[in-house]
N, C-alpha and C positions, 0 to 999 in steps of 0.2 A: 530659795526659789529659783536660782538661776542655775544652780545645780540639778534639779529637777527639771527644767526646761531644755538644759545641755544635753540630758542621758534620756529626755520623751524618744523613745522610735522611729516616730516619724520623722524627727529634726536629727536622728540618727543618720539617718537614709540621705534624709536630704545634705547632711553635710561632710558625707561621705560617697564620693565617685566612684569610691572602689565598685562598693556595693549596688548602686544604680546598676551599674555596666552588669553586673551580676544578673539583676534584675530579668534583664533584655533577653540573655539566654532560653532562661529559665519558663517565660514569658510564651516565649516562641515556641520550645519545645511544648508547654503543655497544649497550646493552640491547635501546633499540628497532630498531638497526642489524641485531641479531640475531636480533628476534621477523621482523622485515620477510623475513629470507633465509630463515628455519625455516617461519614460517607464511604469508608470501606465496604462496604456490602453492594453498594453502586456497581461495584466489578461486576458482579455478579448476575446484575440484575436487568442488564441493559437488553440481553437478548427478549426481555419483555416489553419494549419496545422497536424492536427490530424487525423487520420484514424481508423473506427472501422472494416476493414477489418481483421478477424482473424486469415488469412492464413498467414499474411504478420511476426506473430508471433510465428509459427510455429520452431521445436528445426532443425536446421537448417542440419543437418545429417541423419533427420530421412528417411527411405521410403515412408512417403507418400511426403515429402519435393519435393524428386525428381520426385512425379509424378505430381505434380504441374508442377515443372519445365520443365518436358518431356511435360506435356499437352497442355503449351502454345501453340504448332505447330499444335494442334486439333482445329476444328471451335467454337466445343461446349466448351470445355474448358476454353475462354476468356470470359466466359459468366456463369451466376450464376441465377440457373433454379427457375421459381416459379410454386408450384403446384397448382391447380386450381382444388378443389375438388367441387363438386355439390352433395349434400344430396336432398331424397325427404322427403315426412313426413309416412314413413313407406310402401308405395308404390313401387311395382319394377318398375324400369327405365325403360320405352318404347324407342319402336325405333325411334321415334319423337325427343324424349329430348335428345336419345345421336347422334340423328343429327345434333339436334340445338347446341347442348355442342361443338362436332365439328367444327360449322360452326361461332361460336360463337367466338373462339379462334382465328380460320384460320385467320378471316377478322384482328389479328392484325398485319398480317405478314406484314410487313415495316415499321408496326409504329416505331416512333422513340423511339429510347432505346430497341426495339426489335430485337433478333440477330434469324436469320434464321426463318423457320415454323415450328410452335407449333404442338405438336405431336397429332392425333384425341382423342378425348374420348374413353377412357377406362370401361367397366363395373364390378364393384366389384363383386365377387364371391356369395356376397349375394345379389344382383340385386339391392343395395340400395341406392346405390354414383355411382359416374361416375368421373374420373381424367383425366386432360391433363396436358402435363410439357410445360411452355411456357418458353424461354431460354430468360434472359435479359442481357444488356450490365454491365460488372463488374463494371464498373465506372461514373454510374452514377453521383453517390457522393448525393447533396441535392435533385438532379431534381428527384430519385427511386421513394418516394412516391407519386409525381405527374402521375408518370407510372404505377406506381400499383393500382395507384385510376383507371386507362383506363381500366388496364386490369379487375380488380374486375365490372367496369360498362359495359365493353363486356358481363361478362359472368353471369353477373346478366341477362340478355334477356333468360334467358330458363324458360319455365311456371313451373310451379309447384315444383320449387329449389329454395333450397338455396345456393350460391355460398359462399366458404372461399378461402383462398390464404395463403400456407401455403411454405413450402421449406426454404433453404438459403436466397431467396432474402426479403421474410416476414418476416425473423426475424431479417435480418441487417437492413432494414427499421424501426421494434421495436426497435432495439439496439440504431440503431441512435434516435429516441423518446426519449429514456429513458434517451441520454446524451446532448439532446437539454436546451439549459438553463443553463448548468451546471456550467456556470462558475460564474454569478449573484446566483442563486439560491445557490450554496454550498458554496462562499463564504461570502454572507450574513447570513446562518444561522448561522457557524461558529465564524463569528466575531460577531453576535451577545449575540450569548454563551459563549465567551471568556469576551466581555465585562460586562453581568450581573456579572456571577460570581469574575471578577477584581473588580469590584464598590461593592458586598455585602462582597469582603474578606476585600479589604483598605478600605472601606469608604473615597476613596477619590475621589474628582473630574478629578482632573487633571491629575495623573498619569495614571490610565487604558487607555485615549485616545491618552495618548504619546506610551503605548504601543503595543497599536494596529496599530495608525499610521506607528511606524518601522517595525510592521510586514506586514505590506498591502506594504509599500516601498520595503521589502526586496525579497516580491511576485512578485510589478510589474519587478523586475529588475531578478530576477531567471525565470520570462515568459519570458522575454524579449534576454536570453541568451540562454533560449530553445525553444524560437520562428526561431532565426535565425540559429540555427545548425539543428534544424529540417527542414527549409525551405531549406537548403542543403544536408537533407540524412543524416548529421554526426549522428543523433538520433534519435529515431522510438518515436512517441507516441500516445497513445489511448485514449478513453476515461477516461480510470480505470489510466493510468498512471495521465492525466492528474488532475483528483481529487485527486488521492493520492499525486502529487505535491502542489496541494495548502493547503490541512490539514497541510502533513509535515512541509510549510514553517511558516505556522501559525503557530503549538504547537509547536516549534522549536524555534522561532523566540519571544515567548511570553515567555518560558522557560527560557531562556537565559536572556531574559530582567527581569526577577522578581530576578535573584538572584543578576545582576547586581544593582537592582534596591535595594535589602536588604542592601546590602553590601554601596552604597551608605547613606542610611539610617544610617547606623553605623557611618558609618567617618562623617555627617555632624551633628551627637548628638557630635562629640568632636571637632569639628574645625569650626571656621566661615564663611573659605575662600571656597567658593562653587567650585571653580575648582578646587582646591589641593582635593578636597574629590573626586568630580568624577576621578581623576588622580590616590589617591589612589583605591576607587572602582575598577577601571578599572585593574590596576595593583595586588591585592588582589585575583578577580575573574577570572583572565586572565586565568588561567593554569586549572581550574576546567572547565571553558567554552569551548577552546580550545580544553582541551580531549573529554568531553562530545562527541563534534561535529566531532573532530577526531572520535571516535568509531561508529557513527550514519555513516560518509559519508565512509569510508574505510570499512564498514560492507556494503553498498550499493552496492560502486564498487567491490565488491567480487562477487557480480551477475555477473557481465561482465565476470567471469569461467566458466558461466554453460552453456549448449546449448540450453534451451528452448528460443526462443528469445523476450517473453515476460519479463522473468528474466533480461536478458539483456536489454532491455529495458528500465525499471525503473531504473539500476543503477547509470549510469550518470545524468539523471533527477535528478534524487532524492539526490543525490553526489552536486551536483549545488543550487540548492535551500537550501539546509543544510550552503555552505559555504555565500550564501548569507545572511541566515539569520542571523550567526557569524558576518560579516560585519555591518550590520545593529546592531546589539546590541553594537559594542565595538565603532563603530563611532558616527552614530545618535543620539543613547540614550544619551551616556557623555555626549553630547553635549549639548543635551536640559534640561537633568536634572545639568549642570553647569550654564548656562542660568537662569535655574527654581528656583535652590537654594529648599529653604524650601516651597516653593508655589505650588509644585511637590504634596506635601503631603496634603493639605490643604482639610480639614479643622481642621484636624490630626495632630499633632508635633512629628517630632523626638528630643526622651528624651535620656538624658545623659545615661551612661551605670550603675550608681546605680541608676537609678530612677525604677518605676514600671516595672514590666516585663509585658505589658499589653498584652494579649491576647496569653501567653507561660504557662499559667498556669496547660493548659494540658499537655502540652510536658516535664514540671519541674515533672506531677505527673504518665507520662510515662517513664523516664528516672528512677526515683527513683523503679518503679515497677520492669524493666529490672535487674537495680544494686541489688535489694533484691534478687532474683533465677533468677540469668543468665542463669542457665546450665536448668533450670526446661521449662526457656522460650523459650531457641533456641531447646530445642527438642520437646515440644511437638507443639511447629511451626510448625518445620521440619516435623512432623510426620504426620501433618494434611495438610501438604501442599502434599507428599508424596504419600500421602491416595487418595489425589485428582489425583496427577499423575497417577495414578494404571487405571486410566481411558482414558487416551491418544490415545494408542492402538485403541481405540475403534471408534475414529476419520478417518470417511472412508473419504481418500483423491483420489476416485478413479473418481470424476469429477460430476459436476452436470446436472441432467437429463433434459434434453430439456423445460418441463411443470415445473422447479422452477426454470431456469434462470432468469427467472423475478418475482420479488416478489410481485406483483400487477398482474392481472390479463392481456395477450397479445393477441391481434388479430391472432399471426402466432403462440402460442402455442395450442389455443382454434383450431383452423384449424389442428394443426399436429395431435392432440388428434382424431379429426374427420376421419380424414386420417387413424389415427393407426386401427380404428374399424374395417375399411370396407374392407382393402388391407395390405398387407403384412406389417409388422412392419418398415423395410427400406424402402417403399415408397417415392420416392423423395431423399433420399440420398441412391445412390445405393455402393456400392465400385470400384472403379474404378481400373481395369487391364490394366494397360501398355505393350505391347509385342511384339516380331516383327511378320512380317505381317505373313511371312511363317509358322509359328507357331501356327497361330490363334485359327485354331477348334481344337488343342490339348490342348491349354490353355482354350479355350470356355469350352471344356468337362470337363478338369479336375475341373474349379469353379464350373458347375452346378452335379458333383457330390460330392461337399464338404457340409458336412455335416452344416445345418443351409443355406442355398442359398436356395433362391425360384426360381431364374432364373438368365441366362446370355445369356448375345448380343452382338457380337460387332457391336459397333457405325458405320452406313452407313452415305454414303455422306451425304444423305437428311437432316440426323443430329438427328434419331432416333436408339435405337438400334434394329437388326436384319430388318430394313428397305431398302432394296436392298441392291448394293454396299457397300464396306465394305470402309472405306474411310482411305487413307496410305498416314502416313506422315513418310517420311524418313525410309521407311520399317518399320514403326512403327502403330499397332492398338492398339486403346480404346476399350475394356470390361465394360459392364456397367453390376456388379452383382449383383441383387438386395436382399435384407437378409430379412429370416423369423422374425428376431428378430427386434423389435424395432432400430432406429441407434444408440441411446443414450444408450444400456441394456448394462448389462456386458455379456449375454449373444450374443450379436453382435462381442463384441468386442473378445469373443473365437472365433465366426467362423471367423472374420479378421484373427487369427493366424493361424486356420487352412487353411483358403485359401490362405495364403504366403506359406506354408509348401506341398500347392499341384501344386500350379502353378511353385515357385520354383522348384519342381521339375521334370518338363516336359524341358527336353533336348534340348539347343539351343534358348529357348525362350527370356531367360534377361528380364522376367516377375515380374513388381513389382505392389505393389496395394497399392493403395494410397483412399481417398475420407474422407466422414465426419467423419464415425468409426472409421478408419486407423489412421487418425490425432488427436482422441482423445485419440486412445491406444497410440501413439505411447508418446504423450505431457506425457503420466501418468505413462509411464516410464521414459523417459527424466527427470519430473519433482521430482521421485526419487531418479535416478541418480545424478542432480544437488544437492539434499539436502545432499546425503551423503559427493557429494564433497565441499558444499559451510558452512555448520555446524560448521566444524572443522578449515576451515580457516578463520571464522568471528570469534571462540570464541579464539584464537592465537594472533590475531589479537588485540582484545579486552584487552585480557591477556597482552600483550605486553605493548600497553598504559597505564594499571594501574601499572604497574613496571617500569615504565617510570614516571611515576608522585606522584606514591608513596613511591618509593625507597624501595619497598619489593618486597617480593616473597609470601608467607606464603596469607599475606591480599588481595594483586589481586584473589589468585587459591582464596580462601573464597568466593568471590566478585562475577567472575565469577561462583561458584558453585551454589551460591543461587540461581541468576537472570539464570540460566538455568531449576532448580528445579522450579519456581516459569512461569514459559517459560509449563513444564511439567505440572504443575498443571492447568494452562487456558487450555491445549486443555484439558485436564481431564472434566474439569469444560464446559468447551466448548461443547462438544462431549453431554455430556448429556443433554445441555438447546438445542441445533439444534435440536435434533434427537423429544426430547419428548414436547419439549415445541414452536418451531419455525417450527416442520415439514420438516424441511430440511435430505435428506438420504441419504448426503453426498457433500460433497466440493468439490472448484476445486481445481486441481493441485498443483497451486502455492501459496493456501492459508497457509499451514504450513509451506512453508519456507518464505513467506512474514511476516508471523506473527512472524516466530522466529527473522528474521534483525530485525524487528523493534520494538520487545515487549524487546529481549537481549538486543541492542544498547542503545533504550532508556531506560530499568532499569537500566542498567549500570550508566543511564546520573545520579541518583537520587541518586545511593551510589558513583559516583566521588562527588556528590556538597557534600555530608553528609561527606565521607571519607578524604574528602581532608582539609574540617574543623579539623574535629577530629585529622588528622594530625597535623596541625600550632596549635590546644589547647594543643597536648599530647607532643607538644616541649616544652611549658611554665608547663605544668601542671601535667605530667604522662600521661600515656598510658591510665587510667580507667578513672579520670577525665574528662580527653580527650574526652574520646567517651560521656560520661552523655553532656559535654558542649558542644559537636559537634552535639548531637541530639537535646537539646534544643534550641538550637539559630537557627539551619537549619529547625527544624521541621515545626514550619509554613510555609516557604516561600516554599520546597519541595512539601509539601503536596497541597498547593496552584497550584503549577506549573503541582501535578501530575492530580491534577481536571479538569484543564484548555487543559492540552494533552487528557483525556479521552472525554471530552467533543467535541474537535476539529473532532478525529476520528471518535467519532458519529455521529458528521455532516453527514458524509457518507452516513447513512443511507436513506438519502433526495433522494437519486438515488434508484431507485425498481432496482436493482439487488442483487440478490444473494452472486457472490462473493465480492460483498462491503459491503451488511450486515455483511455475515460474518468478513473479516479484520476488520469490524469497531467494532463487540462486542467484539474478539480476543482481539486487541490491548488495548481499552479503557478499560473492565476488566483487562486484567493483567496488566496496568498501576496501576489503584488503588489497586489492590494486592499486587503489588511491593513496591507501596508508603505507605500503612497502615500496611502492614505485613511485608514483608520482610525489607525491612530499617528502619524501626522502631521499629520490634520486632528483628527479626531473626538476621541480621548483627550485631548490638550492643550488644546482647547479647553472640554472638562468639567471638566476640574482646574483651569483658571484662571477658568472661571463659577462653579466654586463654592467655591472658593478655599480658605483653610485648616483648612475643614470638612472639606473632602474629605478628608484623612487621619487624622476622627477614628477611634478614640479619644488616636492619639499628638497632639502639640503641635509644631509645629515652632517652635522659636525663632532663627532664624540669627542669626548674627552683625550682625544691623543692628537686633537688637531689634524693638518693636513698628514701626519703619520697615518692617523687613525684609517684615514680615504685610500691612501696609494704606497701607506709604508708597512712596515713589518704587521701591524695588524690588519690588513687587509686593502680594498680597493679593486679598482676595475682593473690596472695595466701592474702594479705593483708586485711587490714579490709573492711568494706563499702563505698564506697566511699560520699562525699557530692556533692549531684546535687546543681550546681549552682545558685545563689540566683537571676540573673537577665536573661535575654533575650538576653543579650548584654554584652560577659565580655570582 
């Protein structure tokens, strides 16, 4: 009986550890084998909760906010106009063609998606186009372009024109085009880029596709938890949020796995037992990974301060996908690389830690250059990184012009261009005055005599302005002003001020203006007001976790100072390839403080993996040694990881807009600046000039005693230090 009790299964298991520890793998892997098959399709699916409505982004205190919100109770308001311009071929418009232009429109009054009757044809001051505004329903959603294709084939019927279709509703139609696809198309190119350069840096089979794997797992499952808060309101997201979610979770999720993946590499050149190594890995990288991903998602959530609510928007997204892809590195990966053992690596062996240093030859002949003139390297670094700063300024974030919203050529910017020739610059976005009713022709007068208006109406029943009846909702009228200037000029955007400052002050009216100008002045203050507030609480923030994990004070402020400097230097560097080399004459909004969360957060990630080595060496070894052995044994895998992050962001640029070009050359450049220059030159060369100061208030004592501080292995005034003879000490 007690034989039979000894050899039961279950007391098998149980009294065998081997086997448990087996268990755990095995365990893991089918778990995430299951989230992969369950939420995998999540990728996919998110753009069915997605809106590229703009207004819905809007900084949520602003004035034109509330004229949104007041206008809902207007007819026209629930509705987002298309203009319908007709060019001839240098012929003035006869009275025929803007019959037909009228009669052309009219007949689409019921159609479906069409909100009220389209306003008659207009003649342009130079006899040469002709315009109507046909009003469409907000929310169409996929069905618009099937409605614009009606309206474009109505008003194709007039002889001797050419019709375009220009307004809001022609370019949220573009908008949507340009983010059709996006979820197949941006994440293939990405994971294809990730994976060449995995397979030409390891040369190994097996490993790149376990890494990709957890990062695609850690994707479906961050869609998957921002599919279902978005399909409830808890989170807003767009197109631009939603690519920038899947880069993130990618170079984030592949980051994590490589150092995981180094570190593994090490403990299984000195031990057999393939789980005790991932056990240690995992336990070794825990606290470097950990913060990284702390300072990436609590730099996100610091968005959720600011009030433009595109800002807010990406935080929690992007806060989600961070922790998931944390998840996916410390569970997945162990898992299959304790499973994998040495096969992980193949066809490549991990070598004991005196054997070759293979492929660190550079980083033993980079470390030794630092240690020869520390003080010579981090200044004249500094100096030229500085230099590049001196150009930041010069980075106009005051939003971009209509005609390079799109980086590829669009139907509704080619039409607005045609628009701007013929008819007033606002054409089609007029500014919109909110007022009460009794006030109206004092409010009418005071916009059409502010300086830059070409005209003002208030909105009649019929749904035209200056069209009979004046149409009063809750003793409230619509002003439609329409601006000499372009909508998108900066020159628009003064007379916006000035016509708050005339309507404002007509007595009794509670006159506010809102429309397309309004909300882009208003977003480009907003979105530097957020920067001042959100800067300083993401670099505290950041500050905090490396004194929390380095146990200094001295080496965080350091740490922090570079990756801000080096943050200063890309838009320096930036500012000047947009302007004279990509044509662009200015960003949007939220492009410099998107670029600072994420180019700060993540430089940060590459001197926590560099810094926190350096630390666990400078405990065994001194302060200097420390750093020489902490850049060479981190230098490949770092510089590996920061290729793989610039790489991912560039993806980006597979979508023709604008503001994704830019975040994607932003980030991707100052990734590899941070990773070539700054943590390889500039940080090691501060820590070894100022030697074991640099980590006060801790002490380090390594293993070699006061040698270790000021003698042959390094120190602040001591001799030169020796760079380490292997890869692996």
């Amino acid at each position: 009986m007690s034989d039979i009790y000894r050899h039961h299964p279950r007391n098998h298991v149980k009294n065998n550890p081997r086997t448990a520890r087996w268990l755990v793998p095995v365990v893991l892997l089918l778990v995430w084998l299951g989230i992969g098959g369950t939420l995998g399709p999540y990728a996919g699916k998110l753009g069915e909760v997605a809106t590229n409505d703009q207004a819905a982004f809007l900084p949520r205190s602003a004035e034109s906010t509330r004229v949104l919100e007041e206008g809902e109770d207007f007819a026209r308001s629930d509705a987002v106009p298309a203009i319908v311009v007709w060019t001839t071929d240098g012929e003035p418009v006869t009275e025929a063609q803007q019959a037909g232009a009228s009669r052309a429109v009219g007949a689409l009054a019921g159609q479906p998606g069409v909100v009220g009757r389209p306003t008659a044809a207009l003649v342009s001051d130079d006899r040469q186009a002709l315009q109507a505004v046909v009003q469409l329903e907000s929310d169409l959603g996929d069905d618009l372009p099937a409605v614009l294709d009606e309206v474009r084939r109505a008003a194709g019927g007039v002889p001797d024109t050419t019709a375009l279709i220009a307004g809001p509703a022609a370019g949220q139609a573009d908008l949507s085009d340009a983010f059709a696809g996006i979820d197949g198309l941006l994440l293939g190119v990405a994971l294809a880029a990730v994976l060449l350069i995995l397979l030409l840096v390891y040369r190994s089979v097996l490993l790149p596709f376990v890494i990709i794997l957890g990062s695609v797992f850690a994707l479906g499952l961050a869609c998957a938890v921002v599919y279902a808060l978005a399909d409830r309101d808890v989170v807003r997201v767009d197109g631009q949020v939603q690519g920038i979610l899947s880069i993130l979770v990618i170079g984030a999720a592949t980051d994590y796995a490589l150092l995981l993946a180094a570190r593994f590499r090490e403990e299984l050149a000195v031990r057999d037992d393939r789980a005790a190594a991932a056990l240690a890995a995992v336990r070794r990288s825990f606290g470097a990974i950990t913060a990284s991903a702390a300072t990436v998602a609590l730099g996100l959530l610091v968005l959720l301060a600011g009030d433009l609510m595109n800002n807010r928007a990406l935080g929690p997204v992007g806060a989600i996908g961070i922790v998931c892809a944390v998840l996916s590195t410390l569970t997945f990966l162990p898992a299959v690389l304790a499973l994998l053992g040495r096969a992980a690596y193949w066809p490549s062996r991990p070598k004991a830690p005196d054997a070759s240093a293979e492929g660190h030859g550079v980083w033993r002949r980079v470390a030794a250059a630092v240690d020869r003139r520390p003080r010579r390297t981090w200044v004249v670094t500094a100096l030229a990184l500085a230099a590049f700063a001196a150009f930041s300024p010069s980075l106009s974030a005051k939003g971009v012009p209509l005609d390079e919203i799109f980086v590829s050529d669009a139907p509704s910017v080619t039409a607005q261009q045609t628009l701007g020739r013929h008819f007033p610059g606002g054409s089609g976005n007029p500014a919109v005055i909110i007022a009460d009713a009794d006030r109206a022709t004092e409010v009418t007068a005071a916009a059409r005599r502010t300086e830059g208006v070409a005209s003002a109406a208030v909105v009649s029943a019929r749904g035209g302005p200056g069209d009979g009846e004046p149409l009063v909702v809750d003793g409230r009228v619509r002003i439609d002003a329409t601006l000499q200037a372009a909508a998108d000029s900066d020159a628009a955007k003064e007379t916006v001020e000035r016509l708050r400052e005339n309507v404002h002050a007509v007595s009794g009216a509670d006159a506010l203006v809102g429309g397309y100008t309004a909300q882009q002045y208003d977003t480009q203050r907003t979105a530097a007001d957020d920067r001042a507030l959100i800067v300083p609480l993401v670099l505290v923030i950041i500050l905090l976790i490396l004194v929390l994990l380095l146990r200094s004070v001295l080496v965080p402020v350091l740490l922090v100072a570079t990756v801000a400097l080096n943050f200063l230097a890309t838009l320096g560097i930036s500012a000047l390839v947009f302007e004279h080399l990509l044509g662009f004459s200015g960003t949007d909004a939220s492009v410099p403080l998107y670029g600072f969360v994420f180019l700060v957060a993540l430089g940060v990630d590459y001197n926590i993996f560099l810094m926190s080595r350096v630390r666990e060496e400078a405990l065994a070894h001194g302060s200097r040694q420390g750093v020489l052995r902490g850049l060479t044994t981190t230098g490949g895998v770092i510089t590996s990881a920061g290729v793989v992050l610039a790489a991912t962001f560039a993806a980006l640029t597979v979508i023709p807009l604008a503001f994704l070009v830019q975040i994607a050359f932003i980030v991707a450049f100052g990734v590899l600046l941070d990773t070539l220059v700054v943590r390889s030159l500039l940080v090691p060369a501060l820590v070894i000039d100022i030697g074991p100061r640099a980590w006060w208030p801790s002490t380090l004592n390594g293993k070699h005693g006061k040698h270790g501080q000021n003698g042959k292995y390094g120190g602040g005034g001591g001799g030169r230090a020796e760079v380490p003879p292997s890869a692996t000490p």
